[in-house]
C-alpha positions in Angstrom: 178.9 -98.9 36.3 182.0 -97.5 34.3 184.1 -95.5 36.4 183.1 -92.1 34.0 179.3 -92.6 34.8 180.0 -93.2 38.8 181.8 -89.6 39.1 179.1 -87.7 36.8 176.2 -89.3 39.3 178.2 -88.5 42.3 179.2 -84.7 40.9 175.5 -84.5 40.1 174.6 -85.4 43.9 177.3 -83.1 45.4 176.6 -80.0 43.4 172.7 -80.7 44.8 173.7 -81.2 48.0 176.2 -78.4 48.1 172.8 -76.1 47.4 171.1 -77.7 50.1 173.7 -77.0 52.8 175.1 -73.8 51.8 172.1 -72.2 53.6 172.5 -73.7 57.1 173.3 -71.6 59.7 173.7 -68.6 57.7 173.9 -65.2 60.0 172.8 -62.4 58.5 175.1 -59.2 59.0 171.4 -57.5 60.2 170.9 -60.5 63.0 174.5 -60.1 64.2 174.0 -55.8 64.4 177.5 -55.7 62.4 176.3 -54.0 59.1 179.4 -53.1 56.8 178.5 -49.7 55.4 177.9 -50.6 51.5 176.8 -53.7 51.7 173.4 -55.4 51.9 171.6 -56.3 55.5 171.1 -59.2 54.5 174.2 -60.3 53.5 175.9 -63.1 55.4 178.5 -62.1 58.6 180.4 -65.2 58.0 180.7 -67.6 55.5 182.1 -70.8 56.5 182.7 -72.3 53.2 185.8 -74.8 54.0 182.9 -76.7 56.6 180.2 -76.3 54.1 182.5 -77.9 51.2 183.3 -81.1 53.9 179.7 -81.2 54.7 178.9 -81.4 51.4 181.3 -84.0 50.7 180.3 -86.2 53.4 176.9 -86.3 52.9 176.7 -87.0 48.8 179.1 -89.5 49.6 176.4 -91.5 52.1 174.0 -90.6 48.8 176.2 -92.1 46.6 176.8 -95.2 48.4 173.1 -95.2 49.1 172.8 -95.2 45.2 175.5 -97.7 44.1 174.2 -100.3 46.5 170.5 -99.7 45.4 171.5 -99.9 41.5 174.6 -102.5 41.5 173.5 -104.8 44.6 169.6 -104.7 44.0 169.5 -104.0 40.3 167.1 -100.6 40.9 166.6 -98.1 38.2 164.6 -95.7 37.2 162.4 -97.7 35.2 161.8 -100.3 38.4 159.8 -97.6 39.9 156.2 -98.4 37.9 156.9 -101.5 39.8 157.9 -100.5 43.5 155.5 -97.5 43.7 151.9 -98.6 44.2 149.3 -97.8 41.3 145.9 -96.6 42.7 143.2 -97.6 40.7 
């Protein structure tokens, strides 16, 4: 795997894990009774992006690793799958 086509797969997984983490433990400012006049309930009270960002890092990078060793080590792709997944016929 070239260099090029290891950071493209590993942007890919951190820009979908980023959207997977950004909504844990969101506060809304209705649940914390602090509504800024002008702005929406249900807008969030804080938003802890540095942690998100460092989350988000840590865990595509256990994907990623997850991935290399699967397609470097075992020689996996998307076309093995026909034969990993079980056809019921």
């Amino acid at each position: 795997m070239s260099p090029f086509s290891a950071f493209a797969v590993y942007f890919i997984i951190w820009w979908l894990t980023l959207f997977a983490i950004l909504p844990i433990g969101v506060r809304t400012q209705q649940e914390n009774d602090d509504v800024v006049p002008g702005s929406s309930e249900s807008a969030p009270a804080g938003f802890r992006l540095v942690p998100k960002l460092l989350l988000t890092t840590a865990v595509s990078a256990f994907v990623f690793m997850l991935y290399y060793v699967v397609t470097v080590f075992f020689g996996l792709s998307v076309d093995s799958l026909p034969l990993i997944v079980p056809t019921f016929e």
